[in-house]
C-alpha positions in Angstrom: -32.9 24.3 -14.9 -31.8 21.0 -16.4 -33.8 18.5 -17.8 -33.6 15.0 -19.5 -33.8 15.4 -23.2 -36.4 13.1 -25.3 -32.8 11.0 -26.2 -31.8 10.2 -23.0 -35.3 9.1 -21.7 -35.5 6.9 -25.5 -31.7 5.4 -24.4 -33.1 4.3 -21.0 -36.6 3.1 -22.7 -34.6 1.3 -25.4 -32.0 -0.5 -22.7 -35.1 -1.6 -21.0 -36.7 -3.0 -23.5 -33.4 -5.1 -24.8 -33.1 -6.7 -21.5 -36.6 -8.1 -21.9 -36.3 -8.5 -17.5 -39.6 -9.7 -15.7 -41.7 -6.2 -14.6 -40.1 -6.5 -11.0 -36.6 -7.1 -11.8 -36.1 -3.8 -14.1 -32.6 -2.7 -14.3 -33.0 0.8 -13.3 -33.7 -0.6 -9.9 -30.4 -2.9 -9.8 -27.8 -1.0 -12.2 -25.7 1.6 -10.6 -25.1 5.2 -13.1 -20.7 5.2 -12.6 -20.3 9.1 -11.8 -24.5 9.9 -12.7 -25.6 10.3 -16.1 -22.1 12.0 -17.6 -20.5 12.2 -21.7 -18.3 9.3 -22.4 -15.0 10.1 -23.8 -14.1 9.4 -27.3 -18.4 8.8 -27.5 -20.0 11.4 -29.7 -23.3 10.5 -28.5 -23.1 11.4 -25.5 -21.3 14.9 -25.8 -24.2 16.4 -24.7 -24.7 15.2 -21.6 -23.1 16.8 -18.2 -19.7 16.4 -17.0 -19.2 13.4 -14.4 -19.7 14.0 -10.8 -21.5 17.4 -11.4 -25.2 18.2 -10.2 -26.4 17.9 -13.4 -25.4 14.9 -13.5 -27.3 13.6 -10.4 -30.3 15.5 -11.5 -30.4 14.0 -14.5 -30.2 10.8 -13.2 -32.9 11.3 -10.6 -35.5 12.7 -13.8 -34.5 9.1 -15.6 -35.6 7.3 -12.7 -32.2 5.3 -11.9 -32.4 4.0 -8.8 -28.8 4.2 -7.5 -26.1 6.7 -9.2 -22.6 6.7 -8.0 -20.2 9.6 -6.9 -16.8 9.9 -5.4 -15.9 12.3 -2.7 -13.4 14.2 -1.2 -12.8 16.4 1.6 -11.4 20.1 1.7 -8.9 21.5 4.1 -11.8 23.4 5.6 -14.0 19.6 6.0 -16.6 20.3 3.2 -17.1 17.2 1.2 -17.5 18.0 -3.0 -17.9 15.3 -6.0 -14.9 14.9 -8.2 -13.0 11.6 -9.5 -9.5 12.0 -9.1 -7.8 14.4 -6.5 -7.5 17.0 -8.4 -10.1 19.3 -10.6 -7.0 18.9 -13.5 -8.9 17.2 -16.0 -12.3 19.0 -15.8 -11.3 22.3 -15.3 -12.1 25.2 -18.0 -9.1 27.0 -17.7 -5.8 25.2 -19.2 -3.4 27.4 -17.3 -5.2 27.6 -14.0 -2.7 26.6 -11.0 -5.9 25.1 -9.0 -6.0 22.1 -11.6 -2.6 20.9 -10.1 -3.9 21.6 -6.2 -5.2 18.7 -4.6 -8.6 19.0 -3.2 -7.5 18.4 0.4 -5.1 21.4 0.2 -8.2 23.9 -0.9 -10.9 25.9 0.8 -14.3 25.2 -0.9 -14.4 29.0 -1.4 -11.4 28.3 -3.7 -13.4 25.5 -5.5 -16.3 26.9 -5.7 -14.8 29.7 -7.8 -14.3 26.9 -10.3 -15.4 26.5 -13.9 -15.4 23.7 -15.3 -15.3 22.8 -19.1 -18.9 22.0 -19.5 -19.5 25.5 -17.4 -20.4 24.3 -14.1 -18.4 24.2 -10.7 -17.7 21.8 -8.4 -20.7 20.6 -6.3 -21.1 19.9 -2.5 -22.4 16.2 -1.6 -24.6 17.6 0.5 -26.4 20.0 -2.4 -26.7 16.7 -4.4 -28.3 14.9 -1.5 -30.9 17.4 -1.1 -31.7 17.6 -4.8 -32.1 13.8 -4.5 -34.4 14.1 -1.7 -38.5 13.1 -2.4 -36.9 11.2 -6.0 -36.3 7.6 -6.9 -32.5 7.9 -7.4 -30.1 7.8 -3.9 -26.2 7.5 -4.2 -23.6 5.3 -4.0 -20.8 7.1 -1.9 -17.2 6.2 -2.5 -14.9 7.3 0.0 -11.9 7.9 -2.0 -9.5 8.7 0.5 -9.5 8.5 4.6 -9.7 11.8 4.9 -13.4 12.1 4.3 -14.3 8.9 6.1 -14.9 10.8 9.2 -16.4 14.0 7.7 -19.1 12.3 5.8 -20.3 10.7 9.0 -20.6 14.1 10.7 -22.1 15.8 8.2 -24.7 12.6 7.6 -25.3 13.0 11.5 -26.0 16.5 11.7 -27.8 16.5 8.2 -29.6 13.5 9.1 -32.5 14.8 6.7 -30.0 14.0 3.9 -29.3 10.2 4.4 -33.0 9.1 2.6 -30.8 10.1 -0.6 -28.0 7.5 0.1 -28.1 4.4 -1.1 -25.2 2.7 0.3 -21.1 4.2 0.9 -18.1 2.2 -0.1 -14.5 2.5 -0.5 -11.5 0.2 -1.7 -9.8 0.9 1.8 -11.4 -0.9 4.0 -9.7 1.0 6.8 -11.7 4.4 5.6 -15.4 2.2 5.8 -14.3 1.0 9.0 -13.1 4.6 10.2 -16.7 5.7 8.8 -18.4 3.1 10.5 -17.2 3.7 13.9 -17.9 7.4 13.4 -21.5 7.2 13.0 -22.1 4.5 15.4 -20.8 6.4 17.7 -22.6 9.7 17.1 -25.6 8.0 16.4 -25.7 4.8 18.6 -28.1 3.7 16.1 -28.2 0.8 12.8 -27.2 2.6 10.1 -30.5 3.1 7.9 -28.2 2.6 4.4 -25.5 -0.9 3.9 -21.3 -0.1 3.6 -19.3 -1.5 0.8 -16.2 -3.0 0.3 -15.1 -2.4 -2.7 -12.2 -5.5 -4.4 -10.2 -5.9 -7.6 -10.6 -8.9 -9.7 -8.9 -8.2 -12.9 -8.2 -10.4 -15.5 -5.4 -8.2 -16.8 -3.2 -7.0 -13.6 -3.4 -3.4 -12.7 -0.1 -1.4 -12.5 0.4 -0.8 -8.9 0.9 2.8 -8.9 -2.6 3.2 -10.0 -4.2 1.5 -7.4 -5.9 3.7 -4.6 -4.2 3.3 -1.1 -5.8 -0.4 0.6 -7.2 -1.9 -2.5 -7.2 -5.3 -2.4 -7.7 -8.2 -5.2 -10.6 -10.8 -4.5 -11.2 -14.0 -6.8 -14.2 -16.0 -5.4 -13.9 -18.6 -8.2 -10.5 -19.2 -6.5 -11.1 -18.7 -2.7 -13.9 -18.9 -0.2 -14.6 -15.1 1.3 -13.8 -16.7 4.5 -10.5 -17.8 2.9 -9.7 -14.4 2.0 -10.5 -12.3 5.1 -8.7 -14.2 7.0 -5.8 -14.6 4.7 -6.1 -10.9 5.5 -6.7 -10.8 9.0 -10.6 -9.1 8.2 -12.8 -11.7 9.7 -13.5 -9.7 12.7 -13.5 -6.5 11.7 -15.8 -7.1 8.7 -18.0 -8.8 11.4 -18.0 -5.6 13.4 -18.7 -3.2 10.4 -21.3 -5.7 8.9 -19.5 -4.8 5.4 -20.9 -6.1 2.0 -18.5 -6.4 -0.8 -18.7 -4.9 -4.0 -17.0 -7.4 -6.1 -15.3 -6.8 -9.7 -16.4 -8.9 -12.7 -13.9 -11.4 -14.4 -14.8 -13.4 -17.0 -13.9 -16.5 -14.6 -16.9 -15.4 -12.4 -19.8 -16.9 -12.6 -23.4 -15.9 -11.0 -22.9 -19.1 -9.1 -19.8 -17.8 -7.2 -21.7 -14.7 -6.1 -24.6 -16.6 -4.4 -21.9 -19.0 -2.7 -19.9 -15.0 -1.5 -23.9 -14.0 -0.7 -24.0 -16.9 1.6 -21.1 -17.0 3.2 -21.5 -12.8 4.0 -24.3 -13.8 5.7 -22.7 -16.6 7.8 -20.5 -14.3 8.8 -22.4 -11.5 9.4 -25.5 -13.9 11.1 -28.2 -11.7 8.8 -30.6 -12.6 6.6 -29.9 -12.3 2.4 -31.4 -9.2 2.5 -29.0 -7.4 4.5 -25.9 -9.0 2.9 -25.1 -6.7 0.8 -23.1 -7.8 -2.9 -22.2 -6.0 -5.7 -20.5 -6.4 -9.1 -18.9 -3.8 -10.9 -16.7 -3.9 -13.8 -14.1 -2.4 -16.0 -15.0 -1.4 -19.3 -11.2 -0.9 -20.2 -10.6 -4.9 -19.4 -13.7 -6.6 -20.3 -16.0 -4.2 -23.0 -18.2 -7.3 -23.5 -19.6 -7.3 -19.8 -21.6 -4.0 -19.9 -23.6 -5.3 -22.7 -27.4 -6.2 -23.1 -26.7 -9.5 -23.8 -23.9 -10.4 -20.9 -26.3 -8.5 -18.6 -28.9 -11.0 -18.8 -27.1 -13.6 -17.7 -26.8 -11.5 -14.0 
């Protein structure tokens, strides 16, 4: 039985209030919760909150009344998709000489992962248990395909669960290959509009990434540099992002200005002939490169 503490409903109260947003532009309907309502690292207030990507996490989220909250996925070898960050349970798992932290999630059974304890003494948790405590709430998710394995899962099981996709918000990836791959897979068991937008996820650092941490397809965008148009076709997309009917979920850079993302807002919709509401843009950022973004006073200004 978990349940948001008097704190964390005073932190959401208290964000609220700093923003000082019109009534129907409140943030807990635009900001998106990166992995639910987890502990930071290295941030003593928040040690007692859930681990990232665990139910509690999502549930928690869902009592606060956040409108979207974010999780990554994977997909087992026997094609159940679970919640976890990287591609292993290495970093969140109890047991310091377990040889399942090294295994990569594709290469286990979710009877093998569900066996699981994890440091805050949960286990690993099923999308699909998530989207059904999610169900009848506020709060849906933000899906990130992490890898092109679970593109065409996650269709399946959103076909045959169909009950389950009130509780997504939208699904995105940084391959655009895996969105695609999605996308066809639904349309084609379905042969109906997807009820929820797709994502595209792009870079936009201002400090470079090293390349051996970027996931496979990811891609940098700079719309204070090029037109979208520019850069899909630099890229060969124009077409295929037609087809999908993609939004983009671009990354904050201090060279970005709320100005650039209307002009990217308006060209998604040239190219996708749809109205502003169902051009779907993003911005996410990096605490790690710019701290200063994520702040009350920077948020105002978006």
């Amino acid at each position: 039985d978990i349940s948001a503490s008097m704190t964390e409903v005073a932190t959401i109260q208290h964000y609220s209030a700093q923003l000082c947003l019109p009534e129907n532009c409140d943030w807990v309907s635009r900001g998106v919760l990166h992995r639910g309502w987890h502990r930071l690292s290295g941030v003593d207030q928040t040690a007692s909150r859930p681990l990232e990507n665990t139910r509690a996490a999502y549930q928690i989220s869902a009592q606060l009344g956040i409108r979207y909250a974010e999780c990554d996925v994977w997909c087992t070898s026997d094609n159940q998709i679970v919640l976890s960050h990287n591609n292993t349970f290495g970093d969140h798992v109890d047991d310091e000489e377990s040889e399942m932290k090294k295994v990569l999630i594709r290469d286990l059974e979710w009877s093998q992962v569900a066996q699981m304890k994890l440091k805050d003494g949960c286990s690993p948790v099923l999308l699909s248990t998530v989207l059904e405590d999610l169900k009848g709430t506020r709060t849906t998710l933000a899906v990130e395909i992490k890898d092109h394995f679970v593109a065409i899962p996650l269709a399946q099981m959103l076909h045959t669960q169909a009950d389950l996709r009130s509780s997504v918000g939208f699904v995105m990836s940084f391959n655009f290959e895996s969105l695609e791959q999605f996308s066809q897979e639904f349309e084609r068991l379905d042969r109906i509009p997807r009820e929820f937008p797709i994502a595209w996820l792009v870079d936009n650092p201002s400090v470079s990434y090293p390349t051996d941490t970027l996931d496979a397809g990811e891609k940098t965008f700079n719309p204070s540099k090029e037109p979208l148009l520019t850069f899909l076709s630099r890229l060969g997309l124009v077409d295929r992002m037609r087809a999908t009917r993609a939004g983009l979920y671009l990354q904050y850079n201090p060279t970005l200005t709320p100005v650039h993302i209307t002009e990217v807002k308006s060209h998604l919709m040239e190219l996708l002939q749809c109205i502003a509401t169902e051009a779907f843009v993003g911005l996410w950022s990096d605490i790690g490169i710019d701290p200063t973004f994520d702040t009350v006073q920077s948020l105002r200004q978006w």
